[in-house]
N, C-alpha and C positions, 0 to 999 in steps of 0.2 A: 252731446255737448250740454253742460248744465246753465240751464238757464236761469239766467241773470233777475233777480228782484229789483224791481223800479221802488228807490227810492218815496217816499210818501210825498204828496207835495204839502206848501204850507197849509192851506183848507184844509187839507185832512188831518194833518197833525194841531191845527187849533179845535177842530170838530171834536177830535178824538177828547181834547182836556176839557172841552164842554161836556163830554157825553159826560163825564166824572160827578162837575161840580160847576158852577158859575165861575166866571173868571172876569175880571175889567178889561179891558182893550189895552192896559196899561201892561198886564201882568201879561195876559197873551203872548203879545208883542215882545215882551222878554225872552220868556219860554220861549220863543220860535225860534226868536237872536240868538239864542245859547245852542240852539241844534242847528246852530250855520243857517238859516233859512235868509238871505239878503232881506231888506228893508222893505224896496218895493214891493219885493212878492208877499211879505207878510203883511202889510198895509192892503193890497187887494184883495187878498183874506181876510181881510178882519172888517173890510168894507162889507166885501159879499156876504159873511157871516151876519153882518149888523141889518144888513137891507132883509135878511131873511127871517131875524128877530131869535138868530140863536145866541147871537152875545147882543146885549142890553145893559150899556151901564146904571142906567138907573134901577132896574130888576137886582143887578148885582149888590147894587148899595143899599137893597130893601130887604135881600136874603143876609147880606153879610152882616146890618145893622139888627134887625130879628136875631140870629144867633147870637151874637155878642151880648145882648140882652138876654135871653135866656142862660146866656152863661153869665152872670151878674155883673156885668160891665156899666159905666153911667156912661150919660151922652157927651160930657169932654174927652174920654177913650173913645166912644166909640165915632163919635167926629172925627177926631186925629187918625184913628185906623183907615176910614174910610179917605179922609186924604191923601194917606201913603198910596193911593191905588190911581191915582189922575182920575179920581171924578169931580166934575163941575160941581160948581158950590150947588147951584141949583138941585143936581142927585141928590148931593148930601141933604143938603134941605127936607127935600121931598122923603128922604128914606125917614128922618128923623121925625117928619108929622106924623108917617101914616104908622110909625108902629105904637103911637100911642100910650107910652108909658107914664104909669104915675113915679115918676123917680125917686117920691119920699118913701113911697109903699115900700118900692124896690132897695131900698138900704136899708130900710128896718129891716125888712125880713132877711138879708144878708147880715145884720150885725144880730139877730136875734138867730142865724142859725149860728153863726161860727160863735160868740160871745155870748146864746143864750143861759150857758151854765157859769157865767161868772160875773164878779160885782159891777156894773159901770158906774157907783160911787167911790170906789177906787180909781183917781186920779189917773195913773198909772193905765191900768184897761180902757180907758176910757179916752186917753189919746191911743193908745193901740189900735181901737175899735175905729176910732177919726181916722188916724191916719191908713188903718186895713181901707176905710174908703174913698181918702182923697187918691190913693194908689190906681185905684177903680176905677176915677173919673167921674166920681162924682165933686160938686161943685162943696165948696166949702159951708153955705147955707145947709144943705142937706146932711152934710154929715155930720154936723153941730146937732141938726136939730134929730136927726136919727140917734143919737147917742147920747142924749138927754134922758135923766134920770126917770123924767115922767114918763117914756115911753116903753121903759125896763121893767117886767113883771115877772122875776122870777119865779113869782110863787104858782103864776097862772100855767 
């Protein structure tokens, strides 16, 4: 008689999507719902997970806001991302102190890689360049001032 595989329970299958990558208790909790795993059982899981410090939404909103910065995103994207996830404002908060970015550095050097071979005295590129970063999430102050003639040295 061939014997039968047990089913995984939900601990193990949110275990499994941590072992990957970081996840919110938000996103978890989806994933579990979509492979049939009932409520309750997935809520005890993701208790016992959290008492154990392998899911941490604060950890997750400090890994997920780091990445998104590194991939050139401003902090109105990457605020808004991190709310699609059901983390507390407070997470948010805290992920967006501790990565410490200087945001105006961070759009220059975004409009100086993608727009450094062309005029930003042209009218024209120069809202391009604006609006490539209010896309971003960056705040409108910074991308005025990142796209300011003074700050374009083609020749450098």
């Amino acid at each position: 008689m061939a014997k039968q595989r047990e089913e995984p329970s939900a601990y193990q299958r949110a275990l499994a999507l941590l072992v990957r990558r970081e996840h919110s208790r938000k996103e978890l909790g989806r994933k579990l719902k979509a492979k049939g795993i009932e409520r309750e059982d997935a809520d005890t899981a993701l208790d016992k997970l959290n008492k154990q410090d392998f899911q941490n939404d604060a950890r997750f909103a400090e890994v997920l806001a780091r990445s998104r910065v590194s991939a050139g995103y401003g902090p109105t994207r990457i605020r808004a991302e991190l709310g699609t996830h059901g983390l507390s404002r407070d997470d948010i908060d805290n992920a967006m102190e501790i990565i410490e970015t200087d945001w105006a550095a961070t759009a220059l050097d975004l409009v100086s890689r993608k727009y450094g071979n062309k005029d930003l005295a042209d009218q024209a590129v120069r809202r391009k360049a604006t609006d490539f970063l209010l896309r971003r999430g960056f705040d409108q102050k910074t991308a005025f001032a990142a796209t300011k003639l003074s700050n374009h040295h083609p020749d450098e």
